[in-house]
Each structure stands twice: as C-alpha cells, then as structure tokens.
N, CA, C and O atoms as CSV, one atom per row, in Angstrom:
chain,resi,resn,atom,element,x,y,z
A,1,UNK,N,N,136.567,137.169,114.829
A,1,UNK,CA,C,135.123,137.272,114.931
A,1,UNK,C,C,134.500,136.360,113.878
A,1,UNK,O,O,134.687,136.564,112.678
A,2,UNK,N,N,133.817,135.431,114.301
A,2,UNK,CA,C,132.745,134.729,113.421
A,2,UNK,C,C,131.785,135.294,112.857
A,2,UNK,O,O,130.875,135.487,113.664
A,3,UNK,N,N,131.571,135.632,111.900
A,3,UNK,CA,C,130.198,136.225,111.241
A,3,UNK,C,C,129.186,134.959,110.513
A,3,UNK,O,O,129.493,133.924,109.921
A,4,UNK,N,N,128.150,135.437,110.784
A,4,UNK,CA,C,126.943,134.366,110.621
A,4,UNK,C,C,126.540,134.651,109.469
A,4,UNK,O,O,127.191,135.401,108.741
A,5,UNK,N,N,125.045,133.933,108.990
A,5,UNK,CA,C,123.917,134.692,108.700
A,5,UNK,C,C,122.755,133.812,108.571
A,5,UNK,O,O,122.957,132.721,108.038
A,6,UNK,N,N,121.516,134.113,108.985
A,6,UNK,CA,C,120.311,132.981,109.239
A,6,UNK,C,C,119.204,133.658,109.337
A,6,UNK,O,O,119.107,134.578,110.149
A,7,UNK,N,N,118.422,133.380,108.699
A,7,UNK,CA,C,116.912,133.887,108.300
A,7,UNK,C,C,115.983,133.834,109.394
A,7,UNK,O,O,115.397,132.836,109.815
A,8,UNK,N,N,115.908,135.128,109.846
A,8,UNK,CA,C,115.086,135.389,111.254
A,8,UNK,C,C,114.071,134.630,111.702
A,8,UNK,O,O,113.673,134.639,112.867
A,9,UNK,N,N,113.488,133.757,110.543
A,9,UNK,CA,C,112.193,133.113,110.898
A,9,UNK,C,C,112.881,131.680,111.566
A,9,UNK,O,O,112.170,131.246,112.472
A,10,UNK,N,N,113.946,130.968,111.345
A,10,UNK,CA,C,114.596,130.204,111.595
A,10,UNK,C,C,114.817,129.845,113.179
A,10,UNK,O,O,115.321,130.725,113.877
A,11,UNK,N,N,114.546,128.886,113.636
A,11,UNK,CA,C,114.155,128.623,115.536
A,11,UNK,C,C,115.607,129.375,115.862
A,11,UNK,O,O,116.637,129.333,115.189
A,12,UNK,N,N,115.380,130.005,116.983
A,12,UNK,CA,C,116.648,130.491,117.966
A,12,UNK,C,C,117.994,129.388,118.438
A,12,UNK,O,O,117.777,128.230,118.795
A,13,UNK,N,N,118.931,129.799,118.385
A,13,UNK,CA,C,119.713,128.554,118.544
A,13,UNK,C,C,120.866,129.831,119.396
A,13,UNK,O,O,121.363,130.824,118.865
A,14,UNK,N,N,121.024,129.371,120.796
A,14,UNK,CA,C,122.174,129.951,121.305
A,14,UNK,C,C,123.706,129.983,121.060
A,14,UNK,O,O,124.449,130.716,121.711
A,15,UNK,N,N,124.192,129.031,119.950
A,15,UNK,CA,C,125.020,128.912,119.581
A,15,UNK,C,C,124.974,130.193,118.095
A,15,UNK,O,O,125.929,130.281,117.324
A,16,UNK,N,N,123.921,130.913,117.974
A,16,UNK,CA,C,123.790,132.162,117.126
A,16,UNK,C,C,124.931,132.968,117.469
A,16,UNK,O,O,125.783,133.311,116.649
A,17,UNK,N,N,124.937,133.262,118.676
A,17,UNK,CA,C,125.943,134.239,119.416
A,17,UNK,C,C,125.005,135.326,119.712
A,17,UNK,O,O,123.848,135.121,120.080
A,18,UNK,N,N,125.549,136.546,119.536
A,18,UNK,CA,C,125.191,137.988,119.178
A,18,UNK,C,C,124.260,138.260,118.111
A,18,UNK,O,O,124.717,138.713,117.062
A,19,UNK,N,N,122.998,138.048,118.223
A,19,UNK,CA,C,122.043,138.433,117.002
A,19,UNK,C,C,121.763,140.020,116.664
A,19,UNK,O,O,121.328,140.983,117.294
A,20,UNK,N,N,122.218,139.789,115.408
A,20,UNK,CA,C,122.047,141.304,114.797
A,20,UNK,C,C,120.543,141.279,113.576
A,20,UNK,O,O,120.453,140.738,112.475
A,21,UNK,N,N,119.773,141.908,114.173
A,21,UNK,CA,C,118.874,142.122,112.893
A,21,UNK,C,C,118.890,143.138,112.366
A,21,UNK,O,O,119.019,144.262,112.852
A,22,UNK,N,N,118.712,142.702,110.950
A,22,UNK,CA,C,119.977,144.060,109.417
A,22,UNK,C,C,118.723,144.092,108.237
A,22,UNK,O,O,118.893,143.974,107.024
A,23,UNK,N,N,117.580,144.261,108.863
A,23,UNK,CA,C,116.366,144.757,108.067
A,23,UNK,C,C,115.913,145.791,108.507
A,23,UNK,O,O,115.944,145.959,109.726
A,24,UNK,N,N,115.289,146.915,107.547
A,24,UNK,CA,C,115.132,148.251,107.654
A,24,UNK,C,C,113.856,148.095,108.317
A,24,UNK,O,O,113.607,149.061,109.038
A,25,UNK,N,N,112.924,147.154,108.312
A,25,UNK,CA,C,111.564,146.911,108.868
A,25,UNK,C,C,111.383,145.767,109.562
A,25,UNK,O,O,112.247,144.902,109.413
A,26,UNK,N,N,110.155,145.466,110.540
A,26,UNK,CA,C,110.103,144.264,111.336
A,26,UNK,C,C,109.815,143.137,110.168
A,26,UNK,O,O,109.093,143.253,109.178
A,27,UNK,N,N,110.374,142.339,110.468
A,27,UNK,CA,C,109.794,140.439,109.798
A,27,UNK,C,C,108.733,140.589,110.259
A,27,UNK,O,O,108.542,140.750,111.464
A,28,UNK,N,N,107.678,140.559,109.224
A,28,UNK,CA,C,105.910,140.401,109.335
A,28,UNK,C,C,105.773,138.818,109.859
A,28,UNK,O,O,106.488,137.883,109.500
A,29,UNK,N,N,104.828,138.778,110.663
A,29,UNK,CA,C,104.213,137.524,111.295
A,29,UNK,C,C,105.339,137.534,112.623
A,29,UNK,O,O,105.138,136.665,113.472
A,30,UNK,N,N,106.160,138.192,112.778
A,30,UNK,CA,C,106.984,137.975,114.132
A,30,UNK,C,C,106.352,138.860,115.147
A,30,UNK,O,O,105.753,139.903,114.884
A,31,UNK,N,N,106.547,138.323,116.405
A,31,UNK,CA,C,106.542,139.463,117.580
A,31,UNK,C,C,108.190,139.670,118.352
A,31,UNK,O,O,109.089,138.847,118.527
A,32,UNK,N,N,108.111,140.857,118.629
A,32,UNK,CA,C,109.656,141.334,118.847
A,32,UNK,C,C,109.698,140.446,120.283
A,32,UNK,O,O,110.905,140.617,120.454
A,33,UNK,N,N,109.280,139.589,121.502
A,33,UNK,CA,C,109.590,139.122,122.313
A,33,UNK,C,C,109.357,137.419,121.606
A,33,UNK,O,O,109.489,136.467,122.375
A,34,UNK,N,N,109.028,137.181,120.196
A,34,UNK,CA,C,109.446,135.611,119.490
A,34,UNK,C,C,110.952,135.720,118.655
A,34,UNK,O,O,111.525,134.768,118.126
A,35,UNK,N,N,111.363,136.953,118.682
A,35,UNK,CA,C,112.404,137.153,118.007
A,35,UNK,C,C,113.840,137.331,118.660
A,35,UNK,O,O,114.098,138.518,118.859
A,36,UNK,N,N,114.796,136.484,119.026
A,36,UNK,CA,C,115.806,136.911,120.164
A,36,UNK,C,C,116.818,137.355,119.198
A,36,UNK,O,O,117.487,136.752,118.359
A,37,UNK,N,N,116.729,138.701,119.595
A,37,UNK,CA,C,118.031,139.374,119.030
A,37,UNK,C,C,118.569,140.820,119.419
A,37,UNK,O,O,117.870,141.824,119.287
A,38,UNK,N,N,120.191,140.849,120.031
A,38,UNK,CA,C,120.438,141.628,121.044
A,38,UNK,C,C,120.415,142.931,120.251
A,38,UNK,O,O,120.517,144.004,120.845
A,39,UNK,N,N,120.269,142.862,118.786
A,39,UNK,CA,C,120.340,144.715,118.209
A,39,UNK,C,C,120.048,144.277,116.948
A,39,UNK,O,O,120.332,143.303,116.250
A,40,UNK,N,N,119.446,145.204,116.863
A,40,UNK,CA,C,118.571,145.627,115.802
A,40,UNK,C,C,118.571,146.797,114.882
A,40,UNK,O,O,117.840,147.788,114.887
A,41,UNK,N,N,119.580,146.457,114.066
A,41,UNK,CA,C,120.584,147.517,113.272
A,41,UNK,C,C,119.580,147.858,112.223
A,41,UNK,O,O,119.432,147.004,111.350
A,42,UNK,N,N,119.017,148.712,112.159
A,42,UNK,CA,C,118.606,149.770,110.947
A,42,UNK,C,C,119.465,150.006,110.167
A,42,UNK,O,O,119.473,149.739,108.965
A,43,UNK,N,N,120.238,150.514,110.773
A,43,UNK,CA,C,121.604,151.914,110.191
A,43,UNK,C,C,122.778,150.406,109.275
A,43,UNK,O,O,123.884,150.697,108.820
A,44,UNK,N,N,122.305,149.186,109.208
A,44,UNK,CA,C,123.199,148.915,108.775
A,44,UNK,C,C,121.951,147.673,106.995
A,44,UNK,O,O,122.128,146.752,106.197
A,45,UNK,N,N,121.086,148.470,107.349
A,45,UNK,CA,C,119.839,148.165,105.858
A,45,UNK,C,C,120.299,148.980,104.921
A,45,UNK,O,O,120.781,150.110,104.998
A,46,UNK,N,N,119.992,147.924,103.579
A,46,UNK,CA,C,120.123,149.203,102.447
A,46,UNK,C,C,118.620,150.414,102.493
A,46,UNK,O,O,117.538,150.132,103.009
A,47,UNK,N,N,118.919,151.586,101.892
A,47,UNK,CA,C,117.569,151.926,101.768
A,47,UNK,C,C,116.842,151.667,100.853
A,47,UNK,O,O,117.054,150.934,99.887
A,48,UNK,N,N,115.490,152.561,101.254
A,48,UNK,CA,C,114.762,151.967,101.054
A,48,UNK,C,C,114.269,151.837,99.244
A,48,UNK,O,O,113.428,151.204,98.607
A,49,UNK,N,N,115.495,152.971,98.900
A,49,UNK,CA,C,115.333,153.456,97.380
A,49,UNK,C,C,116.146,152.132,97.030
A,49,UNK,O,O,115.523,151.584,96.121
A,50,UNK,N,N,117.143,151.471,97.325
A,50,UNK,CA,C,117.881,150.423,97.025
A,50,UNK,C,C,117.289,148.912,97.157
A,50,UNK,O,O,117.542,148.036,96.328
A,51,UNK,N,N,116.590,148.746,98.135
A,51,UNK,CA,C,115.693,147.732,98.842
A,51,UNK,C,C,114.941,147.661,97.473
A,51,UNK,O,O,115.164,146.706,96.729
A,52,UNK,N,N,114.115,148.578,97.140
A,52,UNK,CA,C,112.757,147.940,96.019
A,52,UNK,C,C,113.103,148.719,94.736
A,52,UNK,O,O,112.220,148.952,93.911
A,53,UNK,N,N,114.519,149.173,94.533
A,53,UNK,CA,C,115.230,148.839,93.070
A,53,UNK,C,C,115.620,147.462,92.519
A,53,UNK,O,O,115.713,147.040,91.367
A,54,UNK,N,N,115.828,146.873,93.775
A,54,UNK,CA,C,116.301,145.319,93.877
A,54,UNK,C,C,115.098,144.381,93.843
A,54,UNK,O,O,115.088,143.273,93.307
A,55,UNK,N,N,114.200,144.903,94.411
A,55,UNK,CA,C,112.656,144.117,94.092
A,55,UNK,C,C,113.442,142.221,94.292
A,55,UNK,O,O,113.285,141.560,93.266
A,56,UNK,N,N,114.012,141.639,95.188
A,56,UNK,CA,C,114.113,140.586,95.580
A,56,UNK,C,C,114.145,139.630,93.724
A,56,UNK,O,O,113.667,138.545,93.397
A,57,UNK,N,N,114.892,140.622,92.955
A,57,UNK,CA,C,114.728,139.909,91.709
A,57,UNK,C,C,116.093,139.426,91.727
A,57,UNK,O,O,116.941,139.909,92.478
A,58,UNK,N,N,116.379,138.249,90.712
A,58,UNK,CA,C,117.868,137.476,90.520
A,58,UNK,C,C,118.569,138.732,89.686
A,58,UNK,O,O,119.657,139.208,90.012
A,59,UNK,N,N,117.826,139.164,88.628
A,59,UNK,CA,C,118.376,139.839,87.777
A,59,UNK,C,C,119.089,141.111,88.389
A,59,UNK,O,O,120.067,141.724,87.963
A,60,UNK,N,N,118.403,141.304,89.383
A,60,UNK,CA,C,118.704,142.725,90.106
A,60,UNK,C,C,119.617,142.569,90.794
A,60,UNK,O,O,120.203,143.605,91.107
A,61,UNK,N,N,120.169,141.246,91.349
A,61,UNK,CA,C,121.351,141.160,92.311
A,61,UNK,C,C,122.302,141.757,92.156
A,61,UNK,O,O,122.523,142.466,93.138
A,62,UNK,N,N,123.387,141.897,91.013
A,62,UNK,CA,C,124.331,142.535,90.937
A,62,UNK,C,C,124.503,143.924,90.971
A,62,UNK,O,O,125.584,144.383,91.339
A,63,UNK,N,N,123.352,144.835,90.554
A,63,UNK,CA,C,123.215,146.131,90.924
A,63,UNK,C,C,122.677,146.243,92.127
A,63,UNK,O,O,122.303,147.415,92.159
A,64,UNK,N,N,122.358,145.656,93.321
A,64,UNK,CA,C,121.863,145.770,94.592
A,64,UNK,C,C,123.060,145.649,95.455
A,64,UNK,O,O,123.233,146.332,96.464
A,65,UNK,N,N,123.846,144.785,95.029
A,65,UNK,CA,C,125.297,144.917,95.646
A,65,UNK,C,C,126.206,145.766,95.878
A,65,UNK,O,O,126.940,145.969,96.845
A,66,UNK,N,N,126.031,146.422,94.506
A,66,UNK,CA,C,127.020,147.439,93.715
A,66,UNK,C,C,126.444,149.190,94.759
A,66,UNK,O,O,127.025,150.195,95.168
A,67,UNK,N,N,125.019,148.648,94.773
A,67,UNK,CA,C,124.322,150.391,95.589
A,67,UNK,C,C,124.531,149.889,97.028
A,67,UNK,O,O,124.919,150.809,97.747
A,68,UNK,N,N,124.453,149.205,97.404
A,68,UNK,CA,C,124.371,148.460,98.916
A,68,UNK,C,C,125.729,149.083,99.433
A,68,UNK,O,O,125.845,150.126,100.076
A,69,UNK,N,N,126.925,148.063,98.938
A,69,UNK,CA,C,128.139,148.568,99.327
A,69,UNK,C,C,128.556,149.805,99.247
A,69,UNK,O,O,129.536,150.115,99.925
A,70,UNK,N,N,127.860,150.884,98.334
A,70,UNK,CA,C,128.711,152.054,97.914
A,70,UNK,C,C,127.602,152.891,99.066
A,70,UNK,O,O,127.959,153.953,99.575
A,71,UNK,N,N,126.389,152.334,99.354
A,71,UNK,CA,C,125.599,152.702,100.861
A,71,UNK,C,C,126.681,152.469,101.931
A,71,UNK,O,O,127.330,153.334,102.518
A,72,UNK,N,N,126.727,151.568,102.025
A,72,UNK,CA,C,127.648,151.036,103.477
A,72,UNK,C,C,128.998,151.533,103.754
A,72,UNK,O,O,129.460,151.711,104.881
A,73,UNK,N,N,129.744,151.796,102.361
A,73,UNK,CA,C,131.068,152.448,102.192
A,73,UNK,C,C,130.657,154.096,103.044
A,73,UNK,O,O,131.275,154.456,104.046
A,74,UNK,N,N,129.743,154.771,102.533
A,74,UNK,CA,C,129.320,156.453,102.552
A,74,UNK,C,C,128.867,156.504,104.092
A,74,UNK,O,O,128.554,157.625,104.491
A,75,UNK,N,N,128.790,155.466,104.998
A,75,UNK,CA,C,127.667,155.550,106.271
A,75,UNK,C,C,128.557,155.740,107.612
A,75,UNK,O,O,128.869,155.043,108.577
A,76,UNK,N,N,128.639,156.188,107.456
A,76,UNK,CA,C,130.195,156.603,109.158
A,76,UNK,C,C,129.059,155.223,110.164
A,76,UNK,O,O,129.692,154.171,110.264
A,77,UNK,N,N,127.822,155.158,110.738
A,77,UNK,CA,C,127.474,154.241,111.351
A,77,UNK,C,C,128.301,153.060,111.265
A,77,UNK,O,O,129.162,152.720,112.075
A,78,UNK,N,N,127.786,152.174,109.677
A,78,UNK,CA,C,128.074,151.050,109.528
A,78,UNK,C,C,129.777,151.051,109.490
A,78,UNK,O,O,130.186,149.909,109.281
A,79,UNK,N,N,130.509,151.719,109.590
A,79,UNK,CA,C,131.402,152.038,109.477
A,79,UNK,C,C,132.458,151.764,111.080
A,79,UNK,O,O,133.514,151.232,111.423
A,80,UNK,N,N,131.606,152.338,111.510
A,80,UNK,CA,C,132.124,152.469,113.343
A,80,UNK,C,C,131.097,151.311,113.889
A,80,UNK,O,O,130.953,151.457,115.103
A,81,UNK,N,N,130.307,150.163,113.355
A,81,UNK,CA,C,129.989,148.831,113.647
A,81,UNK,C,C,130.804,147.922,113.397
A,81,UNK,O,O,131.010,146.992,114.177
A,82,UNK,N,N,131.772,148.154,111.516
A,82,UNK,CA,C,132.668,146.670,111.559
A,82,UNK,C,C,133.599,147.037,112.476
A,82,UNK,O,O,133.773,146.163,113.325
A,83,UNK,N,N,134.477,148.331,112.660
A,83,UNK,CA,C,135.492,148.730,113.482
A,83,UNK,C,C,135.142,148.236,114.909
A,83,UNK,O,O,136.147,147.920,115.547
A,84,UNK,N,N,133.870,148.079,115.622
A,84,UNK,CA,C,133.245,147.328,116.695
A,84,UNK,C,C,133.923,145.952,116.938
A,84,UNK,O,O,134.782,145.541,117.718
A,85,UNK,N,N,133.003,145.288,115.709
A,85,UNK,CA,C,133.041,143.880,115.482
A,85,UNK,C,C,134.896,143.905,115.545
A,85,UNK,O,O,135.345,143.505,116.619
A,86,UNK,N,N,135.829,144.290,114.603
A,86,UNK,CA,C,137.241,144.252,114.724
A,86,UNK,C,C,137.825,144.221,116.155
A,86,UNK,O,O,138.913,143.666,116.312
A,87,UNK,N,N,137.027,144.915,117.483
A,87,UNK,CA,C,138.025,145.168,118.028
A,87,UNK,C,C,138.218,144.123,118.848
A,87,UNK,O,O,137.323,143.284,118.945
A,88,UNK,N,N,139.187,144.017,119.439
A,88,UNK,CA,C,139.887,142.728,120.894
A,88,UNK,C,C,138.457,142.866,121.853
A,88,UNK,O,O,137.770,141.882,122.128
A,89,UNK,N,N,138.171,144.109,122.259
A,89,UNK,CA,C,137.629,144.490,123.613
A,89,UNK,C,C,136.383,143.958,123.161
A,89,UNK,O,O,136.022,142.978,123.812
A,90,UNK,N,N,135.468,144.381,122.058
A,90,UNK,CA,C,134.401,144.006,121.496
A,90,UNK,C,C,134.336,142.531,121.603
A,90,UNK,O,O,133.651,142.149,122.553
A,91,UNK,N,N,134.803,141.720,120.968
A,91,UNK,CA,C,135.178,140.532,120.859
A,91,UNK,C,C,135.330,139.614,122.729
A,91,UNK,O,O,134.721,138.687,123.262
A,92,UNK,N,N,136.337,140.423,123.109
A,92,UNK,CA,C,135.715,139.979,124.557
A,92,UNK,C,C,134.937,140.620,125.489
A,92,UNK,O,O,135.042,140.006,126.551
A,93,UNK,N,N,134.382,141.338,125.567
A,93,UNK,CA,C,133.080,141.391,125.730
A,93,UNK,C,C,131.822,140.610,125.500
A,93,UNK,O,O,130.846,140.638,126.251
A,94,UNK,N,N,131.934,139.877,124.348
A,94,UNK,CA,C,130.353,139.061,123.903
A,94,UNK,C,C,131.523,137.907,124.532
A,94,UNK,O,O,131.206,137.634,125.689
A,95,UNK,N,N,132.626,137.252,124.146
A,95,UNK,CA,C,133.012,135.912,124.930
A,95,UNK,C,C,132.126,135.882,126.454
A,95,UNK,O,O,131.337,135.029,126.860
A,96,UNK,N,N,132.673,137.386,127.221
A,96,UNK,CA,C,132.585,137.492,128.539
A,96,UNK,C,C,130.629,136.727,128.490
A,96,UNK,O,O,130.057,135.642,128.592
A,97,UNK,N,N,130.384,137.850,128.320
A,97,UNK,CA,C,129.025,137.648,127.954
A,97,UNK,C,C,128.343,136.011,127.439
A,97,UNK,O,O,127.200,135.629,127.688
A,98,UNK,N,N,129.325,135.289,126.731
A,98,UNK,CA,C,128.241,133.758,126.990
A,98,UNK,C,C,128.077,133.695,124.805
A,98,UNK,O,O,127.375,133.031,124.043
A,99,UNK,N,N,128.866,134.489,124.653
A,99,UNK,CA,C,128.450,134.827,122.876
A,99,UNK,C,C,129.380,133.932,122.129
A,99,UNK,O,O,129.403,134.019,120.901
A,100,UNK,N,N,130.197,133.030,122.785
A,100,UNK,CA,C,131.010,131.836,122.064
A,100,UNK,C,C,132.574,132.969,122.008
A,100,UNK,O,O,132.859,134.165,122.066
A,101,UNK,N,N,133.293,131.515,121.848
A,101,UNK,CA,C,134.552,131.834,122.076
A,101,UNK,C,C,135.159,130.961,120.700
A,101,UNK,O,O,135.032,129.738,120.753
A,102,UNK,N,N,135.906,131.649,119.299
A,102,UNK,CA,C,135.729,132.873,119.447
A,102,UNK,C,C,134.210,133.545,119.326
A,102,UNK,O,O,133.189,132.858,119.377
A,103,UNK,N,N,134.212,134.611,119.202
A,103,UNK,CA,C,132.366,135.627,119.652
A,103,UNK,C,C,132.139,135.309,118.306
A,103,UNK,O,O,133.002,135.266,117.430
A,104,UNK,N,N,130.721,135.048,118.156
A,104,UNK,CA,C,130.459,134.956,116.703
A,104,UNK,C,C,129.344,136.061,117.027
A,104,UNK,O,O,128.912,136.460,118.108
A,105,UNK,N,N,128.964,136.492,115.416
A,105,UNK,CA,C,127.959,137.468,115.514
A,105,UNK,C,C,127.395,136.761,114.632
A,105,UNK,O,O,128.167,136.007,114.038
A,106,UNK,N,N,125.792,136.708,114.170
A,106,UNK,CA,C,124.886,136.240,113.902
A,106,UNK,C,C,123.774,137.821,112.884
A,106,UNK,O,O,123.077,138.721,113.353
A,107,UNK,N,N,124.052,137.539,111.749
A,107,UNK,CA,C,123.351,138.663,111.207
A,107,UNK,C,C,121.848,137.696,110.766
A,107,UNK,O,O,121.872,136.668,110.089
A,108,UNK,N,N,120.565,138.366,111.371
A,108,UNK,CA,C,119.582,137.879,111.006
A,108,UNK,C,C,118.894,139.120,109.938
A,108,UNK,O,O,119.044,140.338,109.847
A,109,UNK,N,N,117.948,137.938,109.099
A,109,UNK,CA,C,117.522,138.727,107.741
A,109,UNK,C,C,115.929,138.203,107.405
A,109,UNK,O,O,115.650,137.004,107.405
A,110,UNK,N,N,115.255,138.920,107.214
A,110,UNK,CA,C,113.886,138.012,107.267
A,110,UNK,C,C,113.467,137.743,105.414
A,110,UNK,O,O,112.328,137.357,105.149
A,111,UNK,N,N,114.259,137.934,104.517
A,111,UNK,CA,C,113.649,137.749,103.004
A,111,UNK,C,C,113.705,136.296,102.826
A,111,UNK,O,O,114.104,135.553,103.722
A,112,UNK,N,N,113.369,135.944,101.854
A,112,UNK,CA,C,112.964,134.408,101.538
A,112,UNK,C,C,114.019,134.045,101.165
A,112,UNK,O,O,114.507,133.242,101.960
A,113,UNK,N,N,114.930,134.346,99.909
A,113,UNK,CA,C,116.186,133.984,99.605
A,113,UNK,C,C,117.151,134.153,100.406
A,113,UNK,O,O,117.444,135.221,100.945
A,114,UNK,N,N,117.789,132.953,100.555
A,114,UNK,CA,C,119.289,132.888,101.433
A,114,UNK,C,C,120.587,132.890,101.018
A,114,UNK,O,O,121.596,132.652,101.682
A,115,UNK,N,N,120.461,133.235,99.634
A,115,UNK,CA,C,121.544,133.462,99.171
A,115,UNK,C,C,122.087,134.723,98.335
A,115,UNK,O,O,123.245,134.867,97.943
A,116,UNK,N,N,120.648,135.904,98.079
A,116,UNK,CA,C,120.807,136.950,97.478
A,116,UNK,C,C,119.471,137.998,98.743
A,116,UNK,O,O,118.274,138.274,98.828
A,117,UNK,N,N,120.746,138.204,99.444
A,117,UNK,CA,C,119.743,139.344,100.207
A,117,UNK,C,C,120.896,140.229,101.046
A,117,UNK,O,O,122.071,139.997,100.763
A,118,UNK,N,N,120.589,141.271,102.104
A,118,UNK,CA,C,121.645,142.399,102.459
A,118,UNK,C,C,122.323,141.282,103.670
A,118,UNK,O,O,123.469,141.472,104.077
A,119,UNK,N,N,121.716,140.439,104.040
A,119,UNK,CA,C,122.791,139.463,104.930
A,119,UNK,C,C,124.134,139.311,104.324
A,119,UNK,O,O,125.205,139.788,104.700
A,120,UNK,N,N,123.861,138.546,103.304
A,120,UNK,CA,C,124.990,137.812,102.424
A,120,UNK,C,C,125.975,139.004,101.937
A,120,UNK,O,O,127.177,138.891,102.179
A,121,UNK,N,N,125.541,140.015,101.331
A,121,UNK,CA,C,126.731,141.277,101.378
A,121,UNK,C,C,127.135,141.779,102.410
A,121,UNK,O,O,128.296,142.159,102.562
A,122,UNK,N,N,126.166,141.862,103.336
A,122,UNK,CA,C,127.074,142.493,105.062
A,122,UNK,C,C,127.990,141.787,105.232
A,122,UNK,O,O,129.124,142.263,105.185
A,123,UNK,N,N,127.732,140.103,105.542
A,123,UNK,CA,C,128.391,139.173,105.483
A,123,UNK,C,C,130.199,139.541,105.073
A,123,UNK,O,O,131.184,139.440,105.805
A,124,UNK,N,N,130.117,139.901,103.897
A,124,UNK,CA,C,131.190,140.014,102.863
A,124,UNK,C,C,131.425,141.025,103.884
A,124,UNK,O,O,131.881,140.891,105.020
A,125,UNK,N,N,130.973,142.200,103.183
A,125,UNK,CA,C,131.475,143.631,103.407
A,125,UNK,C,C,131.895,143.958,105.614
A,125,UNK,O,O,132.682,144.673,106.233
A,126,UNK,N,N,131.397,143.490,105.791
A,126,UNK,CA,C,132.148,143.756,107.509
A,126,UNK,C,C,133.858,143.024,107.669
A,126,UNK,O,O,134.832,143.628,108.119
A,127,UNK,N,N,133.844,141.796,107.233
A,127,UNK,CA,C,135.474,141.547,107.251
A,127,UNK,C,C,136.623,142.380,106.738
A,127,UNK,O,O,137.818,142.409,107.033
A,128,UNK,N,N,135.925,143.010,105.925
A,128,UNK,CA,C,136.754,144.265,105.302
A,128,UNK,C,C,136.882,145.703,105.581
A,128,UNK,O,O,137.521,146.644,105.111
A,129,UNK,N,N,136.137,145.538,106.406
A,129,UNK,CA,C,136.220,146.940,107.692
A,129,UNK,C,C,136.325,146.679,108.947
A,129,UNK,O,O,135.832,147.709,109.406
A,130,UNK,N,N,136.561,146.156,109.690
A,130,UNK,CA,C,137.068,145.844,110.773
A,130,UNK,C,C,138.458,146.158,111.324
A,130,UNK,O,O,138.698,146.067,112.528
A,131,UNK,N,N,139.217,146.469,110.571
A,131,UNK,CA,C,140.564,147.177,110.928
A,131,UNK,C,C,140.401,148.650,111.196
A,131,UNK,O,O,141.381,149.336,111.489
C-alpha cells in the first residue's frame, strides 16, 4: 500500500488514489462537492484537547506526536483502519476500483504546514499497524 499525504486545498489529481480526509473539522473556504475525497475519517484526528495543545506551534511538535500516537495506539477504530489498509482484499479492491496499482491511499490535511501536522504522523504510524 502506498501512503500519501497532500494538503486538501491542493488541485485534485487522480493519481491521489483513495482520498482520506484526517481532520476533525471541514477545511474552511472548501465545499464538500470542491473537495474529492472517498472518506472522511474523523475517528482517525487527534482530539480536540490534543489539536489546540499543539496550537500548530514548532515548539509543540514533539509533544503532539507523543499524545497523537498514544491517541491512535488507545482507538480500536484507527486501529481496524491500518489493519484495512494491510489487507490483500483491501488493497484489491481500490486496484479493482481504478485507485492505482499498487492502491495508494492519499491522506488529505487542510493545516498550512506540510511538514508538522496529523498527516505526517498518520503517515508514519499506519505502516506499523497494518499487520
């Protein structure tokens, strides 16, 4: 499985695959029919006590990681999503479907930084649950 990640505001590109949006709230200035994306994972956002402990600060990154993952570790959801993403059938299924071969999944994220936000740790943290 290919895992992505690309900032929701960013033009649609079918070579995305499987768009997952992994924000607890809509991207302001979007409309949900300008936004192509086949799921729209809540259950896989930090909350919301974690979200604005992190206040999109540099300094805060490393403790946003540290609550994020130990969120994502505790969540039977996100849990039974990488085991998804892991499986053969999953995997062909989105091929079947037109989602690239191999299936890539595409985690979209609407914050300004592209390099410190819950994309970039999902990112990480799903290859390691997938078994």
């Amino acid at each position: 499985m290919d895992i992505r990640i690309k900032r929701v505001y960013e033009p649609y590109d079918p070579a995305d695959g499987y768009r997952v949006l992994v924000d607890r709230v809509w991207p302001r200035g979007l409309t949900k029919d300008k936004v192509h994306y086949n799921l729209w994972a809540k259950f896989l956002a930090p909350s919301t006590a974690v979200r604005k402990a992190f206040g999109h600060k540099p300094e805060n990154w490393e403790s946003f990681q540290k609550a994020y993952i130990a969120e994502l570790d505790a969540n039977p959801e996100a849990l039974e999503f990488a085991r998804k993403l892991g499986s053969a059938e999953f995997a062909k299924q989105l091929q079947a479907e037109g989602f690239g071969t191999p299936a890539r999944v595409t985690l979209l994220f609407g914050a300004k930084n592209q390099t410190m936000n819950q994309a970039v740790v999902l990112a990480s943290w799903l290859p390691r649950h997938m078994s």
